[in-house]
Structures are given as structure tokens and as C-alpha cells.
C-alpha positions in Angstrom: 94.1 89.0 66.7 93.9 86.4 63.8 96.7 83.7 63.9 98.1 81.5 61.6 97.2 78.1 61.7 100.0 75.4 62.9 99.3 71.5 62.0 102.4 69.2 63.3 103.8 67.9 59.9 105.5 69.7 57.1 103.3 70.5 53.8 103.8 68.9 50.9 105.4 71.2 47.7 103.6 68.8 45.5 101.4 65.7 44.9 100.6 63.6 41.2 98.1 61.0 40.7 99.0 58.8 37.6 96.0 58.3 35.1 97.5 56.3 32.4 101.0 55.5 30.4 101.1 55.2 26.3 103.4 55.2 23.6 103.2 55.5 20.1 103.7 52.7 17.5 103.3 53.4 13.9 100.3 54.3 11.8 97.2 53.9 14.5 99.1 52.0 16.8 99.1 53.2 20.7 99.9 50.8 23.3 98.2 51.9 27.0 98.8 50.5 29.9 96.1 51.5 32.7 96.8 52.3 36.4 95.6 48.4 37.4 98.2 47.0 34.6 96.0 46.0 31.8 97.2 47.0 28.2 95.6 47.9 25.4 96.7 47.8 21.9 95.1 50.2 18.7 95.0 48.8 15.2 98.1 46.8 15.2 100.0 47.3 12.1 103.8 46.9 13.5 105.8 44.3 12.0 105.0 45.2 8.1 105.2 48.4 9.1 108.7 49.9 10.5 112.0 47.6 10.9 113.3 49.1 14.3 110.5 48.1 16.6 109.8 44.5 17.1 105.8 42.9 18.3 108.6 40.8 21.0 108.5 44.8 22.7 105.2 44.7 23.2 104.8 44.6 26.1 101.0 43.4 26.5 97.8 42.8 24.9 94.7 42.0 27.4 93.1 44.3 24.9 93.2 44.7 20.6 90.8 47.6 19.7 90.1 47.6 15.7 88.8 50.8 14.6 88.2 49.1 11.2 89.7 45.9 9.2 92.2 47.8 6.7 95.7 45.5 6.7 97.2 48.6 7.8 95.2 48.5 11.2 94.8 44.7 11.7 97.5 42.8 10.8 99.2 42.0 13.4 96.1 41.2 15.4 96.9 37.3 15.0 100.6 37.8 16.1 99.7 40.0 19.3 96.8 37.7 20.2 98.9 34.4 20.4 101.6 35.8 22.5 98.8 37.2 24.9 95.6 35.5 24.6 93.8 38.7 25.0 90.2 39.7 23.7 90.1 41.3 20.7 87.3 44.0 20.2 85.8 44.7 17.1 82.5 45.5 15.2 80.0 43.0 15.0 80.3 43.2 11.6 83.4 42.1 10.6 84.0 39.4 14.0 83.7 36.4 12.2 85.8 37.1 9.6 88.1 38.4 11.9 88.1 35.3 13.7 88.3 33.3 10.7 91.5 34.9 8.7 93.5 35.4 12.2 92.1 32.2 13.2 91.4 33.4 16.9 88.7 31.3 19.0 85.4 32.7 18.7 85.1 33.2 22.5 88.3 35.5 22.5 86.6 38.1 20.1 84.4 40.8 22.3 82.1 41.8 19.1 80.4 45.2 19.5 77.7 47.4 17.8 77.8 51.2 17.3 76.0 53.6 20.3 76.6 51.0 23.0 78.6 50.9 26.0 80.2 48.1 27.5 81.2 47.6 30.6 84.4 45.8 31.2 86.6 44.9 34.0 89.4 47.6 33.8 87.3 50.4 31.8 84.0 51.1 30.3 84.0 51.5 26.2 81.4 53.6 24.2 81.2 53.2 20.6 80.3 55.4 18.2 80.1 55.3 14.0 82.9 56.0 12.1 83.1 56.9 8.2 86.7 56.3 6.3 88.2 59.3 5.3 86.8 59.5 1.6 89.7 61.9 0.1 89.9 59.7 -3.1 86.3 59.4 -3.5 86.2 63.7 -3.6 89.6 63.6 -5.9 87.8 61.0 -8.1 90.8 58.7 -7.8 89.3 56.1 -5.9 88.4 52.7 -7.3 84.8 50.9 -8.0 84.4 47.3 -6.0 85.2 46.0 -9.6 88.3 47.7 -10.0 89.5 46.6 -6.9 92.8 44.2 -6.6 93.7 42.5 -3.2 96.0 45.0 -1.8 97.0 43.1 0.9 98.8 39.9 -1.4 100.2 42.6 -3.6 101.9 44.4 -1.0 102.6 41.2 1.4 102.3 38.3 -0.3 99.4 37.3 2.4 96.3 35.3 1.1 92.7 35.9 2.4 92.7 39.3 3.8 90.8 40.8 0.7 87.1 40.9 2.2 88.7 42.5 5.5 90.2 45.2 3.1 87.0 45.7 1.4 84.9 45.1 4.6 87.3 48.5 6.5 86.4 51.0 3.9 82.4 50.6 5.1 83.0 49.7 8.4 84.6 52.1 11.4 84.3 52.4 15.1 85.6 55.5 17.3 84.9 55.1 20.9 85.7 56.3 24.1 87.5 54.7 26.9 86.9 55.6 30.3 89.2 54.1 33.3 87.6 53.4 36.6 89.1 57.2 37.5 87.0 58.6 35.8 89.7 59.7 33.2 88.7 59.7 29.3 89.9 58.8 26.1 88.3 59.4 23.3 89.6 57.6 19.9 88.3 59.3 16.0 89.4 58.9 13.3 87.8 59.8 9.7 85.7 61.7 8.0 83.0 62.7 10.4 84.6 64.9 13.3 81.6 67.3 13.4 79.6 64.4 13.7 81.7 62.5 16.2 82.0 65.5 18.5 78.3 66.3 19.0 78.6 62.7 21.2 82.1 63.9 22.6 79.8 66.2 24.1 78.3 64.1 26.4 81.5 62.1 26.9 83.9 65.1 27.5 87.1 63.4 27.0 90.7 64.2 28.9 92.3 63.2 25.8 91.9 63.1 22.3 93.7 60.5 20.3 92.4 62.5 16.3 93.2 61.1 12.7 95.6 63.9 11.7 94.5 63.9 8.2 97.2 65.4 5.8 95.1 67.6 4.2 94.2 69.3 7.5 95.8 72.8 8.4 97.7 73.6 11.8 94.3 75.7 12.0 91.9 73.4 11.5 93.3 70.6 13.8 93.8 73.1 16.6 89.5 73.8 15.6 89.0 70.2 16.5 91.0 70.1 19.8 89.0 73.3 21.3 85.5 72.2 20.0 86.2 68.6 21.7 87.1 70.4 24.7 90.6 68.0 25.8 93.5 68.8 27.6 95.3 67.2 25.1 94.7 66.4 21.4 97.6 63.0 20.0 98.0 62.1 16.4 97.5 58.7 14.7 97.5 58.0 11.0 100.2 60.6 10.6 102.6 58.2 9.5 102.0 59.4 6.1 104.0 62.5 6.7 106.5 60.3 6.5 106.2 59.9 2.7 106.2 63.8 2.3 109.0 64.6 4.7 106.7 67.1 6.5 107.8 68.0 10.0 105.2 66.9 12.3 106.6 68.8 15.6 106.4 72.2 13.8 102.8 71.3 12.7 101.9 70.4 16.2 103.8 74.0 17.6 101.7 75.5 15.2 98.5 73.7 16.4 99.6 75.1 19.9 100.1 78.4 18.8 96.6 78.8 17.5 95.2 77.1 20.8 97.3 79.8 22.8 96.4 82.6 20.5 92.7 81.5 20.8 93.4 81.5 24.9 92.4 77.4 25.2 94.9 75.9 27.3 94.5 72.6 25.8 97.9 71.6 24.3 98.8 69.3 20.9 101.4 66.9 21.4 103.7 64.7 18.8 104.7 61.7 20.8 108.3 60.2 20.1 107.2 57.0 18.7 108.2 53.7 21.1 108.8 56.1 23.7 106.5 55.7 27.0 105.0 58.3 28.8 102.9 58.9 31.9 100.3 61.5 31.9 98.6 62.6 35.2 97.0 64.9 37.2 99.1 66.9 39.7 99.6 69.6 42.1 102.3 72.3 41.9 
């Protein structure tokens, strides 16, 4: 007769293993703080761009990651960098002036090139190309090199960022962060999902931070989550609902829908922004 088993000690209901914490910022701005305590920072654009969050909350920087040099992804890079002497990683291309207009030492700037991986103490980064989203360019509304003004004095009143400005509508970097887990992060943003993916792949991310693009459908966003294959897809850039009052947690219900209708269990999620949250793997 077959018996039951009987080991000593109770058994556990449950069990979690923590993979990362992030919260949200403004515009592309994540801040993630890895299991071994290093923090990351996304295209800081903070303190031009909300009032109620301050760069004294931040709460590190070992890392800045600059997907391209537009003021609305950079300019804070300075600011963050002094308070935490960090390295700041950005294309090869655009290092120098980097270094020159936030007047960082050279040796604190980790310059990279596109297809490479890198590996670095607390994760390894793959880098992939990145186009701009080109919306104006298809509407016919966007401007010629010659008819361009510098953006950044108009709006700010801040001298010498105009060849960064011109310099982040050629040049963009997704990549993909990987933690010594083995738990991915994959970062697009642009133009060129269909692209990007084919590498995404390879990679296979956990999570997929996506430009939502405001032209994009609930349909089409919840198209990009399934064909990158993540258990969950986050927004950045979609700051500019904002400016059309849309309601970004019925969009992302609506992106859920279609993954549930479609049977995917990956899951869309709008993150409260300054808010931190854990995400991990766990038994129930």
C-alpha cells in the first residue's frame, strides 16, 4: 500500500525571489535599483520637467543610460552626475560633447557603439540601433537643419545644448539589460519596433520598457508586447498624453484586454509615477 510521504518541517504556502525595483519619473525617466543596490537612471529629464518631484529624491545614480541627446532625455545628466559621480553611458557618438556641455570628466563617460555587449559589474548591456520616431517627417511638419532654432535656449534659457539637440534626432540606442539573475530588460524606443524585435529574439526579455507612441492603438501596442514575448510591457514617452488629457490606465486595460482576448498572459502596466515597485518571481 502506497503512503504518503512525511518530511519533519512544515511546507512553505509560498516563496518570492526579488528581481529588481523601479519607479517611474517623467518622460523616459525610470529609476532601477538592482538586487546588489546599484541604480540606474533613464534619460533624465526631471527638474524642467514636473514641479512635485525633486532630483534631491533620487535616490542614486551609479548608472545614466542616454538613449539619445534630445534636452528632454539629457538634461539633467550634469545635475544627477555631481551628486553621484556615476558613469554615464552613451553612444560613442555624441560622448564628447556630452562630456563637454555637462562638463563630466572624460573617464566618467562609458561610450558605446551599436550591436555590442558590455560587460559590467552589476549587469551586462546589449546595444542595439535606434531610429527617432519620424511622425513630423511623414506629416511634413518637420523642419530642414536650416530651419532649425535652438530649442533648448528657447524653452530654457540654457546655452550650448543645440548640437546635442540636433545630434538626438540621428542618433538612438535601445538596449537590453540583463542582471546577474539572469532577469531581462529590454529598453525601445522609436520608430523601428519590427526591426528592434527581430534582436529581442535572441535576447528574450522579462520586461519591456516600449515608447508608447500616441499614435499607436490599444491594438497595436498589445501587437508589440506579444511579438516581443515579455511578461510585462511599461510605457515611457507617454508623458504626452498629458497634453491631450487621454487616460493612460484605460489604454493600458485595453492593451490587456486584447492580450487576454488573444490568450498571451503577458500583462501592460501604467506605473504611478514616483511610486516604487518590486517585481519578482514567486510561488503561490
Amino acid at each position: 500500500m502506497d503512503k504518503k510521504a512525511i518530511f519533519p518541517t512544515s511546507y512553505k504556502a509560498s516563496e518570492q525571489s526579488e528581481c529588481l525595483q523601479f519607479r517611474y519619473i517623467y518622460c523616459q525617466c525610470y529609476e532601477i535599483r538592482l538586487p546588489g543596490g546599484a541604480t540606474i537612471i533613464t534619460d533624465p529629464f526631471i527638474s524642467g520637467g514636473v514641479d512635485d518631484f525633486t532630483l534631491e529624491e533620487v535616490s542614486g545614480a551609479d548608472y545614466i543610460i542616454l538613449n539619445h541627446t534630445h534636452f528632454d532625455h539629457d538634461m539633467d545628466t550634469g545635475k544627477l552626475w555631481d551628486r553621484f559621480h556615476g558613469r554615464v553611458i552613451c553612444q560613442k557618438e555624441v560622448a564628447l560633447e556630452v562630456a563637454h556641455f555637462f562638463d563630466i570628466p572624460y573617464s566618467s563617460i562609458y561610450a558605446v557603439g551599436e550591436e555590442c555587449t558590455y560587460y559590467l559589474p552589476e549587469f551586462t548591456l546589449q546595444t542595439f540601433h535606434g531610429l527617432h520616431d519620424n511622425r513630423k517627417a511623414r506629416e511634413g511638419t518637420d523642419k530642414r537643419p536650416s530651419q532649425m532654432g535652438d530649442t533648448t535656449k528657447r524653452r530654457f534659457g540654457v546655452d550650448g545644448h543645440f548640437h546635442l539637440d540636433c545630434m538626438g534626432a540621428v542618433y538612438m540606442m535601445n538596449w537590453v539589460i540583463t542582471t546577474p539573475q539572469n532577469f531581462k530588460i529590454a529598453f525601445n524606443a522609436g520608430q523601428d519596433f519590427d526591426e528592434h524585435v527581430r534582436h529581442l529574439d535572441q535576447v528574450k526579455p522579462n520586461i519591456m520598457i516600449r515608447h508608447r507612441i500616441r499614435t499607436y492603438s490599444p491594438e497595436e501596442y498589445a501587437r508589440q508586447c506579444e511579438r516581443a514575448g515579455a511578461q510585462y510591457i511599461l510605457p515611457w514617452h507617454h508623458s504626452n498624453a498629458l497634453k491631450t488629457g487621454e487616460d493612460l490606465n484605460a489604454y493600458m486595460q485595453q492593451v490587456n484586454d486584447v492580450l487576454t482576448s488573444h490568450r498571451v498572459p503577458s500583462k501592460a502596466f501604467n506605473p504611478e509615477p514616483y511610486r516604487w515597485y518590486t517585481m519578482y518571481l514567486g510561488i503561490m
